[in-house]
C-alpha positions as CSV (number, residue, x, y, z in Angstrom):
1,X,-38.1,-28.7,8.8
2,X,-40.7,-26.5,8.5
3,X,-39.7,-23.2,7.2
4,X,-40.4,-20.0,9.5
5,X,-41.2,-16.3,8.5
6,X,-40.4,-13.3,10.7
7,X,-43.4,-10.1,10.4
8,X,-42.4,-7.3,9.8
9,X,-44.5,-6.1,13.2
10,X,-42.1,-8.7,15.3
11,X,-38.7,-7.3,14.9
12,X,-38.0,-4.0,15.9
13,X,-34.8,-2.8,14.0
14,X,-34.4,0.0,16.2
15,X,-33.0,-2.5,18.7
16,X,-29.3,-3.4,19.3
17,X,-28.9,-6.9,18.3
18,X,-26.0,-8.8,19.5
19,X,-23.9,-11.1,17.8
20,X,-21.7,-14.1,18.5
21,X,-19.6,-16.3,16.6
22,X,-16.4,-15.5,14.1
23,X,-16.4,-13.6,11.0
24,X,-14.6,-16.1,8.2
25,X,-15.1,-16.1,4.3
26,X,-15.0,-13.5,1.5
27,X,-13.0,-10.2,2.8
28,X,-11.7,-11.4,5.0
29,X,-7.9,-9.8,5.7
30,X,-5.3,-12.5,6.6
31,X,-1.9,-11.0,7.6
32,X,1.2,-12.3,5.9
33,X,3.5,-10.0,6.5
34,X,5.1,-7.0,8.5
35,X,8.1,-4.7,8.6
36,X,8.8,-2.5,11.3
37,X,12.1,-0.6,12.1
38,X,13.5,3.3,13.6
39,X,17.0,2.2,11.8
40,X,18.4,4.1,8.8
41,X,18.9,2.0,5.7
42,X,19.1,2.4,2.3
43,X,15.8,0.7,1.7
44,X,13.5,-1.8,3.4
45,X,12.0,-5.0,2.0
46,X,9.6,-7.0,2.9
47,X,9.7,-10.6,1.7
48,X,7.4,-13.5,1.2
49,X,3.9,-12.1,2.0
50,X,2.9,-12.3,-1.4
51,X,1.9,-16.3,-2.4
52,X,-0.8,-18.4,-4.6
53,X,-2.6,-18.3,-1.7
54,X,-4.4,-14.7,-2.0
55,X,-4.8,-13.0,-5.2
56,X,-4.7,-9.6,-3.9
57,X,-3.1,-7.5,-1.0
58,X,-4.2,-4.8,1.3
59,X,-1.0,-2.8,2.9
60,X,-1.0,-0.2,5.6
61,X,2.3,1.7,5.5
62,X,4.3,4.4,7.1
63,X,8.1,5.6,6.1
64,X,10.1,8.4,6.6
65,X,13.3,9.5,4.7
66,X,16.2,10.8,6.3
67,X,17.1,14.1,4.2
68,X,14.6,16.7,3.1
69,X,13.9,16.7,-1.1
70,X,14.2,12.8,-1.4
71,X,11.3,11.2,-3.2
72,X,9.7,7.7,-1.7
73,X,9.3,4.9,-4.2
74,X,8.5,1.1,-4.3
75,X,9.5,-1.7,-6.0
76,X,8.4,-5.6,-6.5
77,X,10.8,-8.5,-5.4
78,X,10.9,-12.2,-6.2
79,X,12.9,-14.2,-4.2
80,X,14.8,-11.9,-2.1
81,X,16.3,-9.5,-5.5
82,X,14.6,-6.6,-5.9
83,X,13.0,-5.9,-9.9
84,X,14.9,-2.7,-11.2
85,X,13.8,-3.3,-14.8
86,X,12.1,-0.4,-16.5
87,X,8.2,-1.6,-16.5
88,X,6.9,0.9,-13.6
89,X,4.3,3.1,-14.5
90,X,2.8,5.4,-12.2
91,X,0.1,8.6,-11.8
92,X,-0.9,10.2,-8.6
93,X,-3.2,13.0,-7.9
94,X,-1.9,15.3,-4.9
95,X,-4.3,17.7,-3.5
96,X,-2.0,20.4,-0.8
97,X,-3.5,22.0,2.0
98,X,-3.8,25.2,0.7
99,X,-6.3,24.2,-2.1
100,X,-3.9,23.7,-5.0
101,X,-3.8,20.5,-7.0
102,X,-0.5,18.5,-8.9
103,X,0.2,15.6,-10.2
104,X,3.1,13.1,-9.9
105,X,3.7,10.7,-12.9
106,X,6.8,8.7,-13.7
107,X,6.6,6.0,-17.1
108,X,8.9,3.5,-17.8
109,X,10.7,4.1,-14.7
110,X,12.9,1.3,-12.7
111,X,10.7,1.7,-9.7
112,X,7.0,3.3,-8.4
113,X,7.0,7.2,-7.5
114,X,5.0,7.3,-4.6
115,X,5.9,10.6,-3.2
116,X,8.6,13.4,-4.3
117,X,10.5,16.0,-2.1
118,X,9.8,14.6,1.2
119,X,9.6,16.0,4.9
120,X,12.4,14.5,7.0
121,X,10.5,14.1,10.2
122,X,9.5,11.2,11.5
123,X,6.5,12.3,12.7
124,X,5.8,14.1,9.1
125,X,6.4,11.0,7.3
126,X,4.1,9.4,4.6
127,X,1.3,7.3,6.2
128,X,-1.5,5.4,3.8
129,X,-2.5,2.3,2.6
130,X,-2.6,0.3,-0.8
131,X,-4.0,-2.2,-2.5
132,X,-1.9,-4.5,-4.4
133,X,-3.5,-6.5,-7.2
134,X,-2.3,-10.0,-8.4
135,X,1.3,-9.6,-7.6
136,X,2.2,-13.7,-7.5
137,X,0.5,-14.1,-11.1
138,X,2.2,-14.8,-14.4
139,X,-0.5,-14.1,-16.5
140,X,-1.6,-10.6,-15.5
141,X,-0.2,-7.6,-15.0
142,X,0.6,-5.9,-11.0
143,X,-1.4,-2.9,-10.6
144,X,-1.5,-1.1,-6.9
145,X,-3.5,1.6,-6.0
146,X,-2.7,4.3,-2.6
147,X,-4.0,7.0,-0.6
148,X,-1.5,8.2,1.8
149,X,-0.6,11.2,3.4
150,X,2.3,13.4,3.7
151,X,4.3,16.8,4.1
152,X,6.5,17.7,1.7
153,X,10.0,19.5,2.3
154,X,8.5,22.7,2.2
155,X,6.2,22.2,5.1
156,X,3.2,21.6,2.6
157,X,0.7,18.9,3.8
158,X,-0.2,16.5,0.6
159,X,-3.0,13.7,0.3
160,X,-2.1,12.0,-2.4
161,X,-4.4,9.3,-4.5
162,X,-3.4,7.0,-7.3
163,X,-2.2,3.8,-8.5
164,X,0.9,2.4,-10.7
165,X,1.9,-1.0,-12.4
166,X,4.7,-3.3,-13.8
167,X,4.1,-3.5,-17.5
168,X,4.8,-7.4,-17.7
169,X,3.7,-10.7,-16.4
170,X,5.9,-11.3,-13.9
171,X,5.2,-12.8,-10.6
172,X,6.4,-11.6,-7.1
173,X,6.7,-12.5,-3.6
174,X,7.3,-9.2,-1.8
175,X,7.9,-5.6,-2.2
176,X,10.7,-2.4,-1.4
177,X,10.0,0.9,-0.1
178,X,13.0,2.8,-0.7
179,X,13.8,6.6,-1.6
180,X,16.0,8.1,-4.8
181,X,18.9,9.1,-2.6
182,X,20.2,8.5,0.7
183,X,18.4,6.3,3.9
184,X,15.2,6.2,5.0
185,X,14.6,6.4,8.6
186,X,11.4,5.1,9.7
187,X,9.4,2.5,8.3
188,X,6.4,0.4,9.1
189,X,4.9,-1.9,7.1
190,X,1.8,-4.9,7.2
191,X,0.5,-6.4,4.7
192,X,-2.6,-8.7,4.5
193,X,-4.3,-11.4,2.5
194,X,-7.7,-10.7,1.2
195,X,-9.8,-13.7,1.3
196,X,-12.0,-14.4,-1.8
């Protein structure tokens, strides 16, 4: 087959081009998981969408507690029992609406502290994403990082950036979003694959 070479002077790249076919392969976001519910419960889990099959995660989230003040965390879960042990470590950068900045940081906590003193409105809950990083291994550590969105009890909008991990090697199938005290009332939750 002889091999062909496009000028420069025959393609215009000004034109729109179109394209047909699938997009497959590396990056490729494969959904294995998904949580929604408008019921109040003490937490809400989300179970086996973590697996051998995809290293890392990306999650879209939103949740809303049911009382003002409460802080929103997460947690890692292997078959079905949530990991309370105290190998969380967490830092987040919140910048606030009016120009201020603060931090959030919790070490050797039983759980992730995504958010503290919380807006009870559903429509004013936390909304974001993460990416979760090797959470089914057993030889590395599971590191996350978010940027989500809240208000705080106060009426305060936050935009909050950062990341946490559990200071051991141990693997998991699913996570918790869950607050410090009390229900949360609003939660949606979908996790994908991402295809190496």
């Amino acid at each position: 087959m002889a091999l062909s070479k496009i000028q420069s002077e025959s393609i215009n790249l000004a034109d729109t081009f179109a394209f047909s076919g699938t997009v497959s392969g590396a990056g490729t976001l494969i959904k294995t998981g998904s949580l929604t519910s408008t019921t109040n419960a003490g937490s809400y889990s989300l179970d086996s969408c973590f697996s051998s099959t995809y290293l890392n995660y990306f999650v879209t989230f939103k949740y809303t507690i049911a009382t003002d003040g409460n802080d929103l965390r997460l947690r890692f879960r292997t078959g079905g029992s949530t990991n309370s042990q105290s190998n969380y470590q967490a830092y987040f950068r919140i910048g606030i609406q009016d120009g201020n900045i603060a931090n959030s940081n919790n070490a050797n906590g039983d759980h992730i502290r995504l958010a503290e003193s919380c807006e009870a409105t559903d429509a004013q809950g936390a909304q974001g994403f993460m990416y979760i990083f090797n959470p089914f291994s057993t030889s590395t550590y599971t590191h996350i990082t978010a940027h989500f969105n809240d208000k705080k009890s106060d009426g305060n909008k936050r935009f909050h950036f950062g990341g946490g991990m559990f200071d051991n090697t141990t693997s998991f199938d699913g996570f918790q979003l869950t607050q410090n005290t009390g229900d949360g009332s609003l939660v949606d939750i979908q996790c994908w694959g991402i295809k190496e």
